[in-house]
C-alpha positions as CSV (number, residue, x, y, z in Angstrom):
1,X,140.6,292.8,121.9
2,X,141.2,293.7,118.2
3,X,142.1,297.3,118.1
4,X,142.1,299.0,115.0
5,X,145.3,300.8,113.9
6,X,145.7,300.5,110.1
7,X,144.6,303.2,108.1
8,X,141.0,303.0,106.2
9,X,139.1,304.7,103.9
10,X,135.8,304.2,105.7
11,X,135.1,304.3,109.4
12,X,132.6,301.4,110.4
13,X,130.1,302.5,113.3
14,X,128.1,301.0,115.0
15,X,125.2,302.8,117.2
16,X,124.6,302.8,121.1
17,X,121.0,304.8,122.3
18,X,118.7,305.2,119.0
19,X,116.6,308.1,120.6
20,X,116.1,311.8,119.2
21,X,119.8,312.5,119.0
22,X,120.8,309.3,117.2
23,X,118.5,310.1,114.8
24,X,120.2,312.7,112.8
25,X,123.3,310.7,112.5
26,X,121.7,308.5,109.7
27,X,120.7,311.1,107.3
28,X,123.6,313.5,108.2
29,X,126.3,310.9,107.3
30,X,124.3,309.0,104.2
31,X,126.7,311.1,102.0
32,X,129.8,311.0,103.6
33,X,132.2,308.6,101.8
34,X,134.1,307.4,104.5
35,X,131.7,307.3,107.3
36,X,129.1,303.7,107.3
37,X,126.3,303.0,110.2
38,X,126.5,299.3,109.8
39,X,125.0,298.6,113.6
40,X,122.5,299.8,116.2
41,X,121.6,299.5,119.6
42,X,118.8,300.3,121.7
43,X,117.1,298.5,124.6
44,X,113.5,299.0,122.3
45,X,114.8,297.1,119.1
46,X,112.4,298.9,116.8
47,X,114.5,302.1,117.1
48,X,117.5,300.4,116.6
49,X,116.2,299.2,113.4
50,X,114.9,302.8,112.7
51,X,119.3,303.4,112.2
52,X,120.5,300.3,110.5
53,X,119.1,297.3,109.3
54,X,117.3,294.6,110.9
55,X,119.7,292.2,110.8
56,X,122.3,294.9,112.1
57,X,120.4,295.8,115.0
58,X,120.3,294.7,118.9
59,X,119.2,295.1,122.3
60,X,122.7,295.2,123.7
61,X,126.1,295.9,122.8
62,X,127.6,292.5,123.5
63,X,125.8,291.1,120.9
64,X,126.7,293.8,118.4
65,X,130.4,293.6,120.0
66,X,130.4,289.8,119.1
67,X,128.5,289.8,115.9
68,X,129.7,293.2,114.3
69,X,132.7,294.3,112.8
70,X,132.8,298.1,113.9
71,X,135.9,300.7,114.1
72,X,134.0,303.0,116.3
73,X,131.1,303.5,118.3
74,X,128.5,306.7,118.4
75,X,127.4,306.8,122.1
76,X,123.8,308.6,122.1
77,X,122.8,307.2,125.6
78,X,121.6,308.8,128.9
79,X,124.6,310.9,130.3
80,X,125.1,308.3,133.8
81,X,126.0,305.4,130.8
82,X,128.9,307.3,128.8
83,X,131.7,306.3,131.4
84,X,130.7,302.7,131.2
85,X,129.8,302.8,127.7
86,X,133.1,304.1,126.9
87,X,135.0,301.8,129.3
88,X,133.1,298.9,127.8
89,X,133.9,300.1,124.0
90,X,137.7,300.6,124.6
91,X,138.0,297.2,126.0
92,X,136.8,295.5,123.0
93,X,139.1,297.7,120.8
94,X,136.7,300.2,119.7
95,X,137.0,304.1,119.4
96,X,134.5,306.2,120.6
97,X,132.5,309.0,119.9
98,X,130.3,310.2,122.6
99,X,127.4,312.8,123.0
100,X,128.2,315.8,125.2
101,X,128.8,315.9,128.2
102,X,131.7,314.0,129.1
103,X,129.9,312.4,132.1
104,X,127.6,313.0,135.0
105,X,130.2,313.5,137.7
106,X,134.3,315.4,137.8
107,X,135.4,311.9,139.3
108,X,134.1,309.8,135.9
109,X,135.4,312.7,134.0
110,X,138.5,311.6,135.4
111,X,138.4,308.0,135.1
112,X,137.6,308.5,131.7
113,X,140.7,310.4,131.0
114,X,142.5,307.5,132.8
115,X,140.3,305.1,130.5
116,X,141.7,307.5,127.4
117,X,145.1,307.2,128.4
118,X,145.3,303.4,128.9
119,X,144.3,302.9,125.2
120,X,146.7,305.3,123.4
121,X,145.9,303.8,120.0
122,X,142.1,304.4,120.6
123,X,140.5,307.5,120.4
124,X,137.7,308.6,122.6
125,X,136.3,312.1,121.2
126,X,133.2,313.8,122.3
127,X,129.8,315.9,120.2
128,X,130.9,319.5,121.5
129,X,129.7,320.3,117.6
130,X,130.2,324.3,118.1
131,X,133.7,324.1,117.9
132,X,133.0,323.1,114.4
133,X,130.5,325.8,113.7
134,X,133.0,328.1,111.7
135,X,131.9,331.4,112.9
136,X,132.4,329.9,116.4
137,X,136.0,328.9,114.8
138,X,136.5,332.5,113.7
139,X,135.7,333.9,117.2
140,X,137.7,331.7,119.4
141,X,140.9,332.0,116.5
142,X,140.0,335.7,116.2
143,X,140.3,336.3,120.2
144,X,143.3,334.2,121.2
145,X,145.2,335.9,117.7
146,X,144.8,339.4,119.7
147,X,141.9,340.8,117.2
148,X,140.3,342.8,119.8
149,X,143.1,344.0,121.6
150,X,143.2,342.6,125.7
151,X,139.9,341.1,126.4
152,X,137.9,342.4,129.2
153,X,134.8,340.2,129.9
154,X,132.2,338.2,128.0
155,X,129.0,337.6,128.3
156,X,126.6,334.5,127.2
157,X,123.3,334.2,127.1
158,X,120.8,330.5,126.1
159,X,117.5,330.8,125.7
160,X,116.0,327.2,125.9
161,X,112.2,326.1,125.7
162,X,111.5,322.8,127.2
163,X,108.2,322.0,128.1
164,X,106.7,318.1,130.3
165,X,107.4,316.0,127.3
166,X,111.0,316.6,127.0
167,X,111.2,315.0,130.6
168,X,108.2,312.4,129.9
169,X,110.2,311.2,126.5
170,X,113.3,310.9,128.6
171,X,112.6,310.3,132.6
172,X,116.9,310.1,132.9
173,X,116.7,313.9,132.6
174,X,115.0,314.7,135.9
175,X,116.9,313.5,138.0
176,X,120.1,314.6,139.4
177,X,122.0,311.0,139.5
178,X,121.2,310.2,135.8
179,X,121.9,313.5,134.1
180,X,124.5,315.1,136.3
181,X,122.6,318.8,136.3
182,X,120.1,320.9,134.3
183,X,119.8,323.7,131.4
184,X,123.6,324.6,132.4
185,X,124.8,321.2,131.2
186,X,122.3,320.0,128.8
187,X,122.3,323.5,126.5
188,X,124.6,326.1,127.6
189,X,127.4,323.8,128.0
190,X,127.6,324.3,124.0
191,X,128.4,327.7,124.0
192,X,130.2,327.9,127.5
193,X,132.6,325.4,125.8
194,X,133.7,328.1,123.2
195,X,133.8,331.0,125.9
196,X,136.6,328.7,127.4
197,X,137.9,327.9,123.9
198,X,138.2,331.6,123.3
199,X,139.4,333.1,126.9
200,X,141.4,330.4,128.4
201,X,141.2,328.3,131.1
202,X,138.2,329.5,134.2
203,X,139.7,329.3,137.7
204,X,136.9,330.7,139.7
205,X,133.2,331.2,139.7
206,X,130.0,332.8,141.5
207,X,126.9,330.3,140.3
208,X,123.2,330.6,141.0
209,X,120.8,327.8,140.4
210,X,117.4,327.6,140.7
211,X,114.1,325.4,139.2
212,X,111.4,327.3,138.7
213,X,108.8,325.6,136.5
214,X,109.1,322.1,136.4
215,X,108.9,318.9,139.6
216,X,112.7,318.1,138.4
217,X,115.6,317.2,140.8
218,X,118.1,319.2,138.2
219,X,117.9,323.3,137.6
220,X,115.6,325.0,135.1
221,X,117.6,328.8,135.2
222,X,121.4,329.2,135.9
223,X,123.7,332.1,136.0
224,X,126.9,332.4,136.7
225,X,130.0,334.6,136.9
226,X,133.4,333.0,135.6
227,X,137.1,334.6,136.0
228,X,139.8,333.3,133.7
229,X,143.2,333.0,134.5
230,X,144.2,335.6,132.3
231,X,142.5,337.9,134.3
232,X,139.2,338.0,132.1
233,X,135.7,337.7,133.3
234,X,132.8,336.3,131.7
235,X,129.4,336.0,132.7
236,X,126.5,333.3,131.7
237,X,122.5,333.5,131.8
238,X,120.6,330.2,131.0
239,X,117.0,329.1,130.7
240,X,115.2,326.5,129.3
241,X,111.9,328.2,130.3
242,X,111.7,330.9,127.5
243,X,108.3,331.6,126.1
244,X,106.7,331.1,123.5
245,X,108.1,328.5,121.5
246,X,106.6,327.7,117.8
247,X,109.2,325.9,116.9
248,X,112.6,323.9,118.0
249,X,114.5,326.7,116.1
250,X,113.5,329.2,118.5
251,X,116.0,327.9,120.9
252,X,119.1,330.3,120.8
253,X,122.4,331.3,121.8
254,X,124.4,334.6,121.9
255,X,128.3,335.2,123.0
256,X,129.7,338.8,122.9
257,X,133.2,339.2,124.0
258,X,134.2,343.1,124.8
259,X,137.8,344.0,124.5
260,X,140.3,347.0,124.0
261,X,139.8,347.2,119.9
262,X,136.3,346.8,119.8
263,X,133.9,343.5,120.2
264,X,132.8,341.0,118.7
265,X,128.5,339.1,118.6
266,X,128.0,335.3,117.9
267,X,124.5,334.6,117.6
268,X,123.5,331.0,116.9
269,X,123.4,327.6,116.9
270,X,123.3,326.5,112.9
271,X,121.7,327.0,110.7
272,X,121.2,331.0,112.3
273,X,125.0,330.6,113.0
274,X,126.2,334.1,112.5
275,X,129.4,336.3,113.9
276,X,129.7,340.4,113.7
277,X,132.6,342.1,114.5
278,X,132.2,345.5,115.9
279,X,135.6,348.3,116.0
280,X,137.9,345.7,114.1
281,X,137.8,344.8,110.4
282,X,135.9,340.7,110.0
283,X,138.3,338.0,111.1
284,X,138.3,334.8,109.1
285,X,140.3,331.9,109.2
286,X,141.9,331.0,105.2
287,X,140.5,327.5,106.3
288,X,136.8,328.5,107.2
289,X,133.9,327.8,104.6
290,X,130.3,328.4,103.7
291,X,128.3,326.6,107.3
292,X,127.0,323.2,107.1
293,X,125.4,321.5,110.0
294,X,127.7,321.7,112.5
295,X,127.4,318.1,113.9
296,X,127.8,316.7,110.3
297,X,131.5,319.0,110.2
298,X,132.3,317.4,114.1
299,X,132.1,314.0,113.0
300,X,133.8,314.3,109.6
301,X,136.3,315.5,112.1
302,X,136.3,312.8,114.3
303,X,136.7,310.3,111.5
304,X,139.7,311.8,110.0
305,X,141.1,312.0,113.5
306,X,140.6,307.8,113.3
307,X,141.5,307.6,110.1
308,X,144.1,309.9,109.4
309,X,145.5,311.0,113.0
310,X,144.2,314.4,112.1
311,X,143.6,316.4,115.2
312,X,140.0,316.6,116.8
313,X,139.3,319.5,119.0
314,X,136.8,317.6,121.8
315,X,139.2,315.2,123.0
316,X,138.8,313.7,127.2
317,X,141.0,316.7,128.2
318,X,139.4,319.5,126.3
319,X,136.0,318.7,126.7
320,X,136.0,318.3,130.6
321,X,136.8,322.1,131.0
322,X,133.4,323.1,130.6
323,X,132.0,319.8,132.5
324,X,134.8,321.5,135.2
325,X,133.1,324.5,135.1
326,X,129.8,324.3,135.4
327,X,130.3,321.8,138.4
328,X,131.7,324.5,140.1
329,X,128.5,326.7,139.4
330,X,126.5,324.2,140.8
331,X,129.0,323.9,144.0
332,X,128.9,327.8,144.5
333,X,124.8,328.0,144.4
334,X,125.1,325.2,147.1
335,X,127.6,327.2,149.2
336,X,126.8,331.0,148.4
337,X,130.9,331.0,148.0
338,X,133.1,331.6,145.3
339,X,134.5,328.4,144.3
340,X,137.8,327.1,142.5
341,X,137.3,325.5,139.0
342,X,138.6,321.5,140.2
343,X,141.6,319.9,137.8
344,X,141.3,317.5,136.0
């Protein structure tokens, strides 16, 4: 195991799972000077060689493992593969950066935080890109710095269109075992990750889950009622059943967060990324800028986290809150009882 400690000025990475997510990594990072996709893999080698070269590309990742020499891996692979994914990458020295969500189950969310703290010189970060949407950064600063006064409750809402051949292109997403739950995981995980980001830590919930449209074993509509241990509520409505749809950009999110100086409306995700402050003068952070695509701004982060030991916000920890969370929806639609947000 050759584990890489030095510091570099360009992150080598190679790719795991060359589907519809990987494939905004290659033109996202062309320009970024210390980012390279020098690898690929996928088990259909013609969408591996889609993201790097032919010569670079493979049908597993022991064969990139032995052939390549890589600082990190992108994980883009069904959600039941990121624990061993991840277990394999640490192992042969790797770091790792892995699409949301941290796994399909609390107990691999665990054994991945074991995994995380067994390699202390590796770093295993994960694609929870809001928190690198800067209006989402001014809202979560803006609340925890006291802007609005005590918080009272906040309320988020994802409107998601999905139709057959988002399950047909990907048969992992129907069922329960391979993509640990529905809409509340795939999309509104996103923007429940900056509700807990913004309020704290969630200690108890009232879910409801349901699947309405489609022959799937995972939900379809999910709402949810969330207290905080400061006290604060918040409350979540998902779909990914919205009509009509023209176009992918249709999908949305919104976040308002209600408190004793006034409120505060994210609407979003990039590029309609915006933030309105209502009572209260505009918060920004001095460190905020014009938006760019949020995912190109997460993994600029994550590099400079390997390169530079710069801190990353999705770390193992951080980003199973909301995998915590949501877990306990699903357990309280089961039982009809509120339920207790698990540890870690």
């Amino acid at each position: 195991m050759n584990i890489i400690t030095s510091k570099k000025d360009c992150l080598k990475i190679g790719i795991v799972g060359c589907g519809y997510v990987a494939g905004f990594i290659k033109p996202i990072t062309k320009n970024i000077d210390n980012i390279k996709i020098v690898a690929a893999v996928d088990p259909i080698l013609e969408r591996a060689i889609r993201v790097a070269s032919k010569d670079h590309s493979y049908t597993n990742t022991e064969k990139m493992y032995k052939n390549e020499s890589i600082d990190a891996v992108y994980l883009a692979t069904p959600h039941y593969l990121h624990k061993p994914m991840i277990k394999q990458a640490l192992e042969e020295g790797k770091h790792v950066f892995c699409e949301k969500p941290v796994s399909t189950s609390i107990e691999d969310a665990r054994e991945i935080f074991k995994l995380d703290k067994k390699y202390p010189k590796l770093k295993v970060g994960f694609n929870y890109q809001y928190r690198y949407d800067y209006n989402c950064s001014n809202l979560a600063h803006g609340i925890r710095e006291g802007h609005l006064g005590k918080v009272y409750y906040a309320n988020c809402n994802i409107y998601f269109s999905r139709e057959l051949d988002y399950f047909n292109n990907g048969k992992w997403r129907t069922k329960l075992e391979t993509v640990g739950g529905g809409t509340l995981l795939i999309h509104g995980s996103h923007i429940l990750d900056i509700m807990i980001w913004a309020l704290g830590e969630p200690i108890s919930v009232m879910g409801k889950i349901d699947t309405l449209k489609f022959n799937i074993e995972v939900e379809d509509i999910g709402f949810g009622i969330i207290k905080f241990e400061n006290g604060i509520y918040g409350q979540v409505n998902d779909s990914m059943i919205i009509k009509p749809r023209k176009k992918r950009i249709d999908d949305s999110v919104e976040l308002d967060i209600f408190g004793a100086n006034g409120c505060c409306s994210y609407k979003g995700p990039w590029p309609l990324s915006s933030l309105k402050w209502h009572g209260v003068d505009d918060y920004k952070l001095k460190e905020t800028k014009p938006s760019t695509p949020h995912f190109k701004e997460c993994i600029i982060a994550f590099s400079n986290w390997v390169l530079n030991d710069i801190p990353f916000l999705n770390t193992v920890e951080e980003s199973s809150k909301v995998l915590r969370l949501i877990f306990a929806l699903y357990k309280s639609s089961k039982t009809g009882k509120e339920e207790t947000v698990e540890k870690l």
